[in-house]
C-alpha positions as CSV (number, residue, x, y, z in Angstrom):
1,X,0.0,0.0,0.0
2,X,1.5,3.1,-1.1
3,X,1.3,5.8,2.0
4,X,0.9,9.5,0.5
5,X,1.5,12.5,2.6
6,X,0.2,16.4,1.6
7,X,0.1,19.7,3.7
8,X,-1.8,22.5,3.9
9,X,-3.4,25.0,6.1
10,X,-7.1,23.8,5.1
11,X,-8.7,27.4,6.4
12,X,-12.1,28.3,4.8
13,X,-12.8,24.9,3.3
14,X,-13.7,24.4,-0.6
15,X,-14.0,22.6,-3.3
16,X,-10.6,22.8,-4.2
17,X,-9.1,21.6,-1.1
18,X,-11.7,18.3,-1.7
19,X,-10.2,17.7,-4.9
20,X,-6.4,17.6,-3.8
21,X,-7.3,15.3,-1.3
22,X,-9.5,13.0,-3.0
23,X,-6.6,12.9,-6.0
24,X,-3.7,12.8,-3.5
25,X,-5.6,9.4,-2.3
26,X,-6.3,7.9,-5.4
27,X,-2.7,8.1,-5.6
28,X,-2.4,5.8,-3.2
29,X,-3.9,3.4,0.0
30,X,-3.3,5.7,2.6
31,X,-3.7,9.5,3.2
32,X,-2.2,11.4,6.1
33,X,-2.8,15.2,6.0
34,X,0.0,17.6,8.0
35,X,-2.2,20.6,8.8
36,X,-0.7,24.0,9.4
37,X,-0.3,25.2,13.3
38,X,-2.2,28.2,14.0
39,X,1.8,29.6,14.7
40,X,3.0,28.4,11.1
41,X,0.1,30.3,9.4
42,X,1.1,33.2,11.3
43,X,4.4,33.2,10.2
44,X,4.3,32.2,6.6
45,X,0.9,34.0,5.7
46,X,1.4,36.7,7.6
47,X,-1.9,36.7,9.5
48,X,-3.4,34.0,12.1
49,X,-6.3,31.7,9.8
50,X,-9.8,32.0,10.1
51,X,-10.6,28.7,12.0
52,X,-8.5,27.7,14.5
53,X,-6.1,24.2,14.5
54,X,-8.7,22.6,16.3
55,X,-11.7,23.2,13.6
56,X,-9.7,22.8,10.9
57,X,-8.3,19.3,12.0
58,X,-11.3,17.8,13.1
59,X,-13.1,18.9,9.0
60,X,-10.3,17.1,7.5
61,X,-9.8,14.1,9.7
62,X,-13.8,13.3,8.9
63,X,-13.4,13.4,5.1
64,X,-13.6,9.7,3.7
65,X,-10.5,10.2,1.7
66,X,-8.2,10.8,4.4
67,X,-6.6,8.2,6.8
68,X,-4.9,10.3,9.4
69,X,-3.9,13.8,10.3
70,X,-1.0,15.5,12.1
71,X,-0.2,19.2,13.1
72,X,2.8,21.0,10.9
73,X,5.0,22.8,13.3
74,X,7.6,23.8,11.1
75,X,8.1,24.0,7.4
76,X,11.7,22.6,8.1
77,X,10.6,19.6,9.3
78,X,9.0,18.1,6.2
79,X,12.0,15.5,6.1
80,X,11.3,14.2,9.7
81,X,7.3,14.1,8.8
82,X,8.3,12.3,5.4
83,X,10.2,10.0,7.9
84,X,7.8,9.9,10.4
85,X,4.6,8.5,8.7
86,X,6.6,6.5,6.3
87,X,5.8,8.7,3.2
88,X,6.1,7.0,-0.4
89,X,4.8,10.3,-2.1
90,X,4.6,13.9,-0.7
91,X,1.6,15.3,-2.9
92,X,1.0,19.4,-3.0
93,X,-0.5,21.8,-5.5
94,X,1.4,22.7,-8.6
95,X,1.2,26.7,-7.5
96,X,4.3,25.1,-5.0
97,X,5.8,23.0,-8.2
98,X,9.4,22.7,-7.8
99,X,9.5,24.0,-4.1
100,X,9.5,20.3,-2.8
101,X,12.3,18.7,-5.5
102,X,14.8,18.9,-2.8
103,X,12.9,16.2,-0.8
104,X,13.1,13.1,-3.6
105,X,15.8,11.9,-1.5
106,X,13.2,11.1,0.8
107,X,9.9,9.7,-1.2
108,X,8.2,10.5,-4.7
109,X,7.2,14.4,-4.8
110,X,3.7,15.1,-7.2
111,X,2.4,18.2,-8.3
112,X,-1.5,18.2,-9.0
113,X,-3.0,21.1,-11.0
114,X,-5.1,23.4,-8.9
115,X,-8.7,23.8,-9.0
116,X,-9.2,26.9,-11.1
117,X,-11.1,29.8,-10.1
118,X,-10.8,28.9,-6.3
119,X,-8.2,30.5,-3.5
120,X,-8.7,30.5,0.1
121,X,-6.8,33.6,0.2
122,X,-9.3,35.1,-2.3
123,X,-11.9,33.9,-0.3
124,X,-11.1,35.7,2.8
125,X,-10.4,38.5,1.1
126,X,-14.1,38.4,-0.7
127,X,-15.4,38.0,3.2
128,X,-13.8,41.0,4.8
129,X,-15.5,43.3,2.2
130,X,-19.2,41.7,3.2
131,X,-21.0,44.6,5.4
């Protein structure tokens, strides 16, 4: 069984963020999902998300597709997470293509295509205008 690993901070849930993890586990047998730390959105977005870990862990653990989740602490540790839960592909979003090549020492890294017209980051930006 091949054991596929993705990450992502999985704020404001859509259709897009469905369709990577339903395609990251056809991919494979088993899904585990490394979701962002309220901290690590903080620091690499810039702003603290919308839902907090809590939430947003407990929507993605009950999707069908996905096998087991785990809170990212650090962007530097991918290779121990890769490690960790045995990863024989890491799976992201081609908007991060290339980003991950350095970690084929470590497992199979795939790029899916994006869903078009859909960005969490748009999103929230769409909500903060609402009166």
């Amino acid at each position: 069984m091949k054991r596929i690993i993705t990450f992502g901070t999985f704020d404001v849930f859509h259709v897009g963020h469905i369709n990577l993890l339903e395609r990251a586990r056809a991919l494979g047998g088993h899904l585990t999902v490394g979701i962002s730390s309220d901290e690590l959105n903080m620091s690499k977005k810039g702003r603290m998300p919308i839902y907090p870990y809590t939430s947003r862990a407990r929507i993605i653990q009950s999707l069908r597709c996905v096998d087991e989740v785990f809170k990212e602490e650090s962007l530097e540790q991918k290779p121990e997470y890769l490690q960790h839960y045995k990863a024989d592909m890491l799976v992201m979003g081609d908007d991060w293509k290339g980003r991950f090549d350095h970690l084929k020492v470590y497992c199979e890294v795939h790029y899916l295509p994006r869903t078009p017209s859909i960005s969490t980051t748009e999103l929230i930006e769409v909500i903060k205008e609402v009166p």
